[in-house]
C-alpha positions in Angstrom: 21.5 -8.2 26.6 17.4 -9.1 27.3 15.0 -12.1 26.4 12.1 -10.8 24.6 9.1 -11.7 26.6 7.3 -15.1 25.3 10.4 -15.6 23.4 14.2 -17.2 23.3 15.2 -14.4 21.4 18.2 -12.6 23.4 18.5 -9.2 22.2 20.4 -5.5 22.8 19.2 -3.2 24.6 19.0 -1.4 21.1 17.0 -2.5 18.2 18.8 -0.8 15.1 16.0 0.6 12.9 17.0 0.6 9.2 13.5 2.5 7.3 16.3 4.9 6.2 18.2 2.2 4.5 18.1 2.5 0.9 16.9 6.1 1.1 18.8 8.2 3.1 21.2 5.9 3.3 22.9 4.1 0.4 24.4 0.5 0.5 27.6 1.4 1.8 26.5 3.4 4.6 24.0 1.3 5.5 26.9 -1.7 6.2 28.9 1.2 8.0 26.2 1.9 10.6 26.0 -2.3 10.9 29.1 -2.9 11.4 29.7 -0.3 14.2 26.3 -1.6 15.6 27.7 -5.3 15.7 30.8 -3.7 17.0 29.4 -2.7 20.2 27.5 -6.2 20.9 24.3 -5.2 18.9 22.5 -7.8 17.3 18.6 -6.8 16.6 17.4 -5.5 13.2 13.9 -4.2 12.5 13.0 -3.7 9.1 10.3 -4.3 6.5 9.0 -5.3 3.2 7.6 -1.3 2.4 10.6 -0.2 3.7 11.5 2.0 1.4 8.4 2.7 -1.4 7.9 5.9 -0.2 10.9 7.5 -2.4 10.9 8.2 -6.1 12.5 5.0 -7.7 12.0 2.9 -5.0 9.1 -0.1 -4.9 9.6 -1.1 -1.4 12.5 -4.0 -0.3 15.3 -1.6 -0.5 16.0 -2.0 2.9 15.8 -5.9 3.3 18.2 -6.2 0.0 20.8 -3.6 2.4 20.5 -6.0 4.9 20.3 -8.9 3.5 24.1 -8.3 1.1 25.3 -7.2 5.1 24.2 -10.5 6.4 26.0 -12.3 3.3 28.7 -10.3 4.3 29.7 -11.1 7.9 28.1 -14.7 7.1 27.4 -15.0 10.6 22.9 -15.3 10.9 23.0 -17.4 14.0 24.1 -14.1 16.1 21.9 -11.5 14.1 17.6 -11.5 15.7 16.0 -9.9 12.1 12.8 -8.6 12.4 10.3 -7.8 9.5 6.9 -7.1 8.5 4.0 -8.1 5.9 1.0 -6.2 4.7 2.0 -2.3 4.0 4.0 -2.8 0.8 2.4 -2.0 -2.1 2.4 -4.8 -4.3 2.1 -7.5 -1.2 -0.9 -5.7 0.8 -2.9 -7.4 3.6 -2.6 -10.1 5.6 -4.3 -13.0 3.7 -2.8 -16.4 3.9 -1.5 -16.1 0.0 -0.2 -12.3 0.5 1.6 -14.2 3.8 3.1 -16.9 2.1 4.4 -15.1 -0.8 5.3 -11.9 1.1 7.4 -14.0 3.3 9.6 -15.8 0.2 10.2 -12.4 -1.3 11.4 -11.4 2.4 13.8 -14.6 2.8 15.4 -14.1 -0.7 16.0 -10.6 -0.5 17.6 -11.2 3.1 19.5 -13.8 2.0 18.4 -16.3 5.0 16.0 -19.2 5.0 14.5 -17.6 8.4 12.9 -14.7 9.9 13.5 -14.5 14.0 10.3 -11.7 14.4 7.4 -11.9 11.6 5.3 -8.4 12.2 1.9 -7.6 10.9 2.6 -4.1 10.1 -1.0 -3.4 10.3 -4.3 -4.9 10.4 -6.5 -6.0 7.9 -10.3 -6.3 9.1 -11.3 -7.9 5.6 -9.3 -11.4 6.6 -10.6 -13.2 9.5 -7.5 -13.7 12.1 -8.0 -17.7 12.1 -6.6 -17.5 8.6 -4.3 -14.8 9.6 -2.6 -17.1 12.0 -2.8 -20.0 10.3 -0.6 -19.1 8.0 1.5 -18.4 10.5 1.3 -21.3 12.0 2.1 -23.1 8.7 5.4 -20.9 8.1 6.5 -21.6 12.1 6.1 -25.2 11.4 7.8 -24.6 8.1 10.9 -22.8 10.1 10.7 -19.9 8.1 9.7 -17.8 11.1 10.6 -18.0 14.7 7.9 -16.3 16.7 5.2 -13.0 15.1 4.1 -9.8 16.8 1.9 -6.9 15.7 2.1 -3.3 14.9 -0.2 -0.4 14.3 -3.5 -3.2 16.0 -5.9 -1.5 17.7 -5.8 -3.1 21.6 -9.4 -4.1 21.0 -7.8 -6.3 17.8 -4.6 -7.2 19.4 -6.9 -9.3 22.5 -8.9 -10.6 19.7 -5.7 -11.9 17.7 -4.8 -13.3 21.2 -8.1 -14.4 22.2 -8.6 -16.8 18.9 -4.7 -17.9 19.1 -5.4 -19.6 22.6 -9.0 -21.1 21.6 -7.9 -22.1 18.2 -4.0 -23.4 19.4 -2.2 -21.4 17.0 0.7 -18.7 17.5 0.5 -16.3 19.2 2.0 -12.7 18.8 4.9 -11.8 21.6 5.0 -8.0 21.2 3.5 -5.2 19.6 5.5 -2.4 17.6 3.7 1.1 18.7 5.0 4.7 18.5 6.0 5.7 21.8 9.0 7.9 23.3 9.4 10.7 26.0 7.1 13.4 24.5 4.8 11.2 22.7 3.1 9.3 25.1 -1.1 9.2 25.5 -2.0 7.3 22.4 0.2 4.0 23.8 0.1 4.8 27.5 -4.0 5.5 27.4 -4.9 2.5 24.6 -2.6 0.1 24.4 -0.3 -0.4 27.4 -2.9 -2.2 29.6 -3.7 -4.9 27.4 0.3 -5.3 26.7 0.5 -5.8 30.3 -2.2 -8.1 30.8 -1.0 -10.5 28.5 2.6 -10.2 29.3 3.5 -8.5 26.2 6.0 -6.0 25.7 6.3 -3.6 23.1 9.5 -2.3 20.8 8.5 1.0 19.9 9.5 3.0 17.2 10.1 7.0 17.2 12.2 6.2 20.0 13.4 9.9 20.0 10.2 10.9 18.1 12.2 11.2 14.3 15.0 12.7 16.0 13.9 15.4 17.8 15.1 14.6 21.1 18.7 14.4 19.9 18.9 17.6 21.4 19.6 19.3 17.6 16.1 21.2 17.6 16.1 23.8 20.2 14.4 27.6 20.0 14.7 29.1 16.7 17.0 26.2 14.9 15.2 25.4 11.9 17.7 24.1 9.7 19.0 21.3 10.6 20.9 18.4 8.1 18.6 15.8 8.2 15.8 14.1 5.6 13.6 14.2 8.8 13.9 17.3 10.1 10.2 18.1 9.0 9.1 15.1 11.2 11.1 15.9 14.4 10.2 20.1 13.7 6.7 18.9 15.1 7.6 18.5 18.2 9.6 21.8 18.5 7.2 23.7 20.9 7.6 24.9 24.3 7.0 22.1 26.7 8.9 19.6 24.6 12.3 22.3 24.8 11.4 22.1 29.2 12.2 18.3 28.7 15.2 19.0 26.0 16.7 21.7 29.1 16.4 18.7 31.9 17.5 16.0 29.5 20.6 18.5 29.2 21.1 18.4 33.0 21.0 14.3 32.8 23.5 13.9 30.0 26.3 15.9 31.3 25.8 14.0 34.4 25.8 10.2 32.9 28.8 11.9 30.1 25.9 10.3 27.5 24.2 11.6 24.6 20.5 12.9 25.0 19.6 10.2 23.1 20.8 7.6 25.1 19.0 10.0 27.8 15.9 9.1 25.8 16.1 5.9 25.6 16.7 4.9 28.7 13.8 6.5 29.8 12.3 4.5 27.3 13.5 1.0 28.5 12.8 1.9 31.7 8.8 1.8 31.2 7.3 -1.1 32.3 5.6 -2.4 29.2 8.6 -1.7 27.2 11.0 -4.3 26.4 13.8 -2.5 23.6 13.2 0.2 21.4 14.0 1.0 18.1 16.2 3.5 16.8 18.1 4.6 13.5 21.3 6.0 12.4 22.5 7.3 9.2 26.5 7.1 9.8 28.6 5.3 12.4 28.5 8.9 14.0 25.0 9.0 14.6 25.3 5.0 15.3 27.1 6.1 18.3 24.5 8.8 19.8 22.2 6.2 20.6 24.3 2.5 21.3 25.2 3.6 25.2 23.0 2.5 27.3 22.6 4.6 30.2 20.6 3.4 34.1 18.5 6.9 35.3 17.9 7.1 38.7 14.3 6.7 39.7 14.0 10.3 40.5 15.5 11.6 36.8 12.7 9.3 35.5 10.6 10.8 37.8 11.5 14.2 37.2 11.4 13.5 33.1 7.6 11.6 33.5 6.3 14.7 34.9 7.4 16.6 32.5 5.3 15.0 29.9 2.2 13.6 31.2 
């Protein structure tokens, strides 16, 4: 287990992604992969209002509903750290105080809990100054119905402004940012945002922790059927260089008897700006792939960085 930075919050090593709850996932597989998460000690959810209006049918909430009849379930909310995000759903966009406020209710009832642990702003919103922004965070921290916010998808030139008016003005402050980053997806965070992460003693919880699957090991040279929703996704990273880091990931798995996965991952936590990333399964099976956590030596890291720079 690990303290978020800035926080109390003590978390796996793992944060359980759930955006395919509710879509490629139905109820009862969606409480399978929970429970065999919980079963091995895991206790961090990341989830969000959109999560998931993409699919025909769906208006967004699908997930937090899954997770909230789970939590209702195993009536135990003290041990779970939830995570969850305002301004990318459809009928609740932005990040205006009223969007905040009611975003957040809708939240809290469909999670059945009177508290959120990690508030994200999924994304910016230019068109609302950030005093009002964080004062209505402020109001819902002093409320209790959220524990501490972070920010996903800012620019870093936003993020230090978010930070900057938090300190003048005394109000929260956000603890992490949520940014794609994994083993063969690197520049964008790495080049933009990791210094200011680090300057402010930050971390981040990434998502596409083995970039939509791909480094899984299922997508190697000619394979291009392969039984998954997001097989599109992870097929765009199926090139040369990325099957070099597949081949040496290989290597490091049958050495640590651990999944390539958990191969990715650990390179993952082992980045210094990088505090537990986020990953998703559809069944237990898949649960399993990614819940070991595995120690590389400092020359496998080494050996994995430079394939990827």
């Amino acid at each position: 287990m690990l303290t978020l930075p800035e926080t109390d919050l003590v978390v796996h090593p793992l944060c359980l992604g759930s955006n395919i709850f509710g879509s490629n996932a139905d109820e009862a597989e969606s409480h399978a992969v929970l429970d065999a998460y919980r079963s091995h000690g895991g206790n961090f959810i990341d989830t969000a209002d959109a999560y998931n209006q993409w699919v025909d049918g769906h208006v967004g909430g699908e997930s937090e509903t899954i997770i909230g009849s789970w939590l209702k379930k195993i009536n135990s909310r003290a041990e779970i750290v939830i995570a969850t995000k305002v301004s990318k759903m459809d009928t609740r966009p932005g990040l205006s105080p009223a969007n905040i406020f009611a975003a957040c209710e809708e939240s809290l009832n469909r999670l059945q809990t009177d508290y959120i642990d990690l508030y994200y702003s999924h994304g910016d919103d230019p068109d609302v100054p950030m005093e009002e922004t964080l004062g209505a965070y402020a109001q819902l921290i002093a409320q209790g119905k959220v524990r501490y916010i972070a920010a996903s998808n800012f620019s870093p030139d936003r993020l230090r402004m978010a930070l900057e008016i938090s300190k003048e003005h005394n109000l929260p402050s956000y603890v992490a940012v949520q940014e794609k980053y994994n083993l063969v997806d690197r520049a964008t965070y790495e080049n933009d945002m990791a210094q200011t992460v680090a300057e402010f003693g930050l971390s981040n919880i990434p998502y596409y922790g083995i970039a939509r699957g791909f480094l899984s090991g299922k997508y190697r040279p000619g394979v291009t059927d392969v039984d998954s929703k997001r097989a599109a996704g992870a097929l765009e990273y199926a090139h040369e260089k990325n099957f070099a880091v597949l081949e040496a990931m290989d290597a490091m798995a049958l050495t640590h008897n651990a999944s390539m996965s958990a191969i990715a991952l650990a390179w993952l936590r082992a980045q210094s700006t990088v505090s537990t990333p986020i990953a998703s399964a559809r069944t237990a099976a898949q649960l399993h792939e990614i819940i070991q956590v595995v120690d590389l030596s400092d020359d496998e890291l080494a050996a994995l960085s430079a394939l990827t720079v």
